[in-house]
C-alpha positions in Angstrom: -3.1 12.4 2.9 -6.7 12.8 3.3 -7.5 13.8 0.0 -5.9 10.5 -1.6 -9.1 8.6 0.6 -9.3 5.0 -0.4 -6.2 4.4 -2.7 -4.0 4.9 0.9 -4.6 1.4 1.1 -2.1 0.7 -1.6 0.3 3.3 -0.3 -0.3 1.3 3.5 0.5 -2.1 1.7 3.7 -0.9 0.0 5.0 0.7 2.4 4.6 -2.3 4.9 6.8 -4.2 2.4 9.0 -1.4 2.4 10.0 -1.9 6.2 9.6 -5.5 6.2 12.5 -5.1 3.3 14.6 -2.8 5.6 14.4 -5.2 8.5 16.8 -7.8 7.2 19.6 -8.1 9.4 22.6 -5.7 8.1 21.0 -4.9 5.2 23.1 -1.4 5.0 26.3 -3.1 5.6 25.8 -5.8 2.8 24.9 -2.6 0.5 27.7 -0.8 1.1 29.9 -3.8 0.3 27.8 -4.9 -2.6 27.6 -1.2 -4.3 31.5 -0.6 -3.4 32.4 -4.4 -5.4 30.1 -2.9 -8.1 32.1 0.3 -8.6 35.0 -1.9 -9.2 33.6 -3.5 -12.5 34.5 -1.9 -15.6 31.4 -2.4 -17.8 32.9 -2.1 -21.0 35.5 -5.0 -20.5 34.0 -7.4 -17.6 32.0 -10.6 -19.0 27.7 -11.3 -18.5 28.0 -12.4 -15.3 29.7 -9.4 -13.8 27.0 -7.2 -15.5 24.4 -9.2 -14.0 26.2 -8.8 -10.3 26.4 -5.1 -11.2 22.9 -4.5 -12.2 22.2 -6.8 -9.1 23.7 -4.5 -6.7 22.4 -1.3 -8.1 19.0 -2.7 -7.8 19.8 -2.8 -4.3 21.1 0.1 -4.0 17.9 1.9 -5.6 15.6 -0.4 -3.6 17.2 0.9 -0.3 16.6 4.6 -1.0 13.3 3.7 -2.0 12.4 1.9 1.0 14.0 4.6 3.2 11.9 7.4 1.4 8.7 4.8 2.4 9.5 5.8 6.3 8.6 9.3 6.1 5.4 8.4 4.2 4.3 6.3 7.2 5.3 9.4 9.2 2.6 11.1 7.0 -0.3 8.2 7.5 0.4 8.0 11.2 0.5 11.6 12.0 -3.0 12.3 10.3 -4.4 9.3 12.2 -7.4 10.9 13.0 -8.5 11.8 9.2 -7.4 8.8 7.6 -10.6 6.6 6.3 -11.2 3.2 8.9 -9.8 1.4 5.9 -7.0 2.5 5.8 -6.8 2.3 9.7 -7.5 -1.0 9.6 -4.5 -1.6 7.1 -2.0 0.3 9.5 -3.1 -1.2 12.8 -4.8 -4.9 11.8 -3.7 -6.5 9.1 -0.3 -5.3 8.7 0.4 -4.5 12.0 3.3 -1.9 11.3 3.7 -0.9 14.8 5.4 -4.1 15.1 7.8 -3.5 12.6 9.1 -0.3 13.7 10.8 -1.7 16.7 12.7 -4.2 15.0 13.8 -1.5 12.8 15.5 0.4 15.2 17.3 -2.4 16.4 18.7 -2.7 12.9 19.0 0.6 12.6 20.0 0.4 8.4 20.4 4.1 8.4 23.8 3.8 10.0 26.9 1.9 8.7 30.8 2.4 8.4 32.6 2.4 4.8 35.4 0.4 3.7 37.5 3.1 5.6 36.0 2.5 8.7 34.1 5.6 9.1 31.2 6.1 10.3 27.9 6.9 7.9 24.4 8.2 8.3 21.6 8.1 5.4 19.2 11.4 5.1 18.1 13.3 1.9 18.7 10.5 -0.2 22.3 9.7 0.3 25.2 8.7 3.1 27.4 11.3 5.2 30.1 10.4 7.0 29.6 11.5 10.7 32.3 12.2 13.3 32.5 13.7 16.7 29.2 15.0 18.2 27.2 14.7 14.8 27.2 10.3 15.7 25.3 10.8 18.6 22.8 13.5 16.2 19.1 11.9 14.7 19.4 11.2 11.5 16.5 12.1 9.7 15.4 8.6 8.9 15.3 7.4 12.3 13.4 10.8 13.9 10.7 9.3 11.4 10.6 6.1 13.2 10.4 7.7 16.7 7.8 9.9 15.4 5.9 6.8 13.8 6.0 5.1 16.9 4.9 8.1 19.1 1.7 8.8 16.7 0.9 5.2 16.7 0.8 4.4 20.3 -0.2 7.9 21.7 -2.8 9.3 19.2 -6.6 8.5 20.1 -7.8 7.1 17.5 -4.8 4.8 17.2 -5.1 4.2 20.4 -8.8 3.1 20.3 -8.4 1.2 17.1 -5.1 -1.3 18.6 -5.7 -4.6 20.3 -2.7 -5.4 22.6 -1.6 -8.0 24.0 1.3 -9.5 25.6 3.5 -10.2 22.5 3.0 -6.5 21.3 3.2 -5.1 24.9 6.6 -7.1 24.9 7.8 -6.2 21.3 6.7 -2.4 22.3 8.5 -2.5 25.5 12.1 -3.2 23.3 11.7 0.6 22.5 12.5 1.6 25.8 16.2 1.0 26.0 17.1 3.5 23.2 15.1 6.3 24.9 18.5 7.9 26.3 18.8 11.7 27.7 20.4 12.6 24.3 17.6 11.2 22.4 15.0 13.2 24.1 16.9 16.2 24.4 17.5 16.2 20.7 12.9 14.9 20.4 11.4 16.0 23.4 7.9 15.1 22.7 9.0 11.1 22.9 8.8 12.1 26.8 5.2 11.5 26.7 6.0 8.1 24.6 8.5 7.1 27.6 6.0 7.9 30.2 3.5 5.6 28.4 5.7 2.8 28.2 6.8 3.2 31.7 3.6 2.6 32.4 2.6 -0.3 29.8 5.3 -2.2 31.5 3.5 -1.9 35.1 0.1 -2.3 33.6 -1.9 -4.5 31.2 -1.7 -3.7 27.9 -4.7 -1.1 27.1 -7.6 -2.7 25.0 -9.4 -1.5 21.5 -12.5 -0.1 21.5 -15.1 -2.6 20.6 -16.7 -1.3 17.3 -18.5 -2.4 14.4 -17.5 -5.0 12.2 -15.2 -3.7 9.4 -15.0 -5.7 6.2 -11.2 -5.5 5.1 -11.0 -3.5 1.5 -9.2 -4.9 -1.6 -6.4 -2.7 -2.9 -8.0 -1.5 -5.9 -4.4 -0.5 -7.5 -2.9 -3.3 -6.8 -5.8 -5.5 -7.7 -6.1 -3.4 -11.6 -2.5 -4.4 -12.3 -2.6 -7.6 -10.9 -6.1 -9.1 -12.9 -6.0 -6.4 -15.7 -2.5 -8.8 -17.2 -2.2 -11.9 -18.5 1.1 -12.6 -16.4 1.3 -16.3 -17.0 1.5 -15.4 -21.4 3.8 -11.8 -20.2 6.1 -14.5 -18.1 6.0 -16.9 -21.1 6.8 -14.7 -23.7 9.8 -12.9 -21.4 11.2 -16.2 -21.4 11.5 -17.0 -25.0 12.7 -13.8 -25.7 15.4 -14.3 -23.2 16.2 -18.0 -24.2 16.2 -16.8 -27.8 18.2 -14.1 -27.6 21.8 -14.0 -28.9 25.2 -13.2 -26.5 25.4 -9.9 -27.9 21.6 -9.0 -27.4 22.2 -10.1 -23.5 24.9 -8.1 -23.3 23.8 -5.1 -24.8 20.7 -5.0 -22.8 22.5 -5.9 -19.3 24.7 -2.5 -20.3 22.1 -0.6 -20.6 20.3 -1.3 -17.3 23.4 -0.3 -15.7 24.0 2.7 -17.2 20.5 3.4 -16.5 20.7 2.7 -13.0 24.1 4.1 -12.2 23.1 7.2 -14.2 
């Protein structure tokens, strides 16, 4: 992490997306219902529109694992908080505020589902498991990265001295609290230390940043080189003529191979 230096920035703003993706309401239940009515077309004998509900779904599919995968790179940032450039810092805890967003995700919780039979599922290492017996109650790895997100970002120093509270995030903190059983520390026993500081944020005001210099916010240069280095109004222009000129056939061939591609 701290040999990437300023293009973290990037990574901090596309990962915020990521979990502000993840946080829709059932979002693994709609994918599991969506990829399972997928399966079910047959893509050599099914007309445009299936294809494009096909592709549709896939897409979803893809962008789930993708966003999942984005958790344990927050893990990462918030973990080596303390080497991370104030840029980047100021990404995390300012501007995109993604403290806040790892609460409501555990209250979605899109890392757990059941399947058309009615089992039980838990994502980790890129794909579902069913889970029975003892093993539902077990972390799955997606949601130990939350926890451990949430414990870096509240308990490490310079976190800590970098986060301006107040009562909406002392409030939206607090929601953590509930999930913080006996099984869920015996299986992470350094969130003790997390419980114990929101035992005491809920008795106390909320603690208050440092007062430091002023920090101008940084441009994503990534971002900004793709974004101003294309013409997308002539790129959008042109997609759509070649779309609105294109024959049946041409759709159609092209739709096939994206699903192929993606389902490969």
């Amino acid at each position: 992490m701290k040999g990437a230096g300023e293009c973290l920035i990037d990574l901090a703003d596309y990962c915020y997306r990521r979990l502000m993706f993840l946080c829709q309401p059932d979002l693994s239940q709609k994918i599991a219902d969506s990829v399972n009515e997928g399966r079910q077309i047959d893509i050599k004998a099914t007309s445009s529109i299936d294809h494009s509900k096909a592709l549709f779904n896939q897409r979803l599919e893809v962008d789930f694992g993708v966003a999942m995968s984005a958790i344990s790179l927050v893990r990462s940032m918030s973990e080596s908080a303390d080497e991370l450039p104030l840029g980047v810092m100021s990404r995390l805890m300012d501007e995109n505020d993604v403290l806040m967003s790892l609460v409501p995700l555990l209250e979605s919780a899109p890392w757990k589902r059941r399947n058309k039979d009615g089992k039980f599922e838990k994502f980790s290492d890129g794909r579902w498991h069913v889970v029975e017996g003892d093993d539902v109650l077990r972390l799955s790895k997606p949601e130990a990265q939350v926890w451990l997100c949430l414990y870096h970002l509240m308990l490490s120093p310079a976190c800590q001295q970098r986060y301006d509270w107040d009562d909406f995030k002392k409030n939206n903190a607090l929601r953590a609290r509930k999930f913080m059983t006996e099984v869920l520390m015996d299986q992470l026993p350094v969130l003790s230390d997390l419980a114990r500081f929101l035992d005491q944020l809920s008795l106390s005001a909320p603690p208050q940043a440092s007062k430091g210099a002023l920090l101008i916010s940084q441009v994503p240069e990534l971002w900004e080189s793709i974004m101003s280095g294309t013409d997308w109004k002539s790129a959008r222009r042109d997609t759509r003529n070649n779309i609105a000129n294109a024959s049946k056939e041409d759709r159609m061939e092209e739709m096939k191979k994206c699903v192929l591609l993606l389902a490969s």
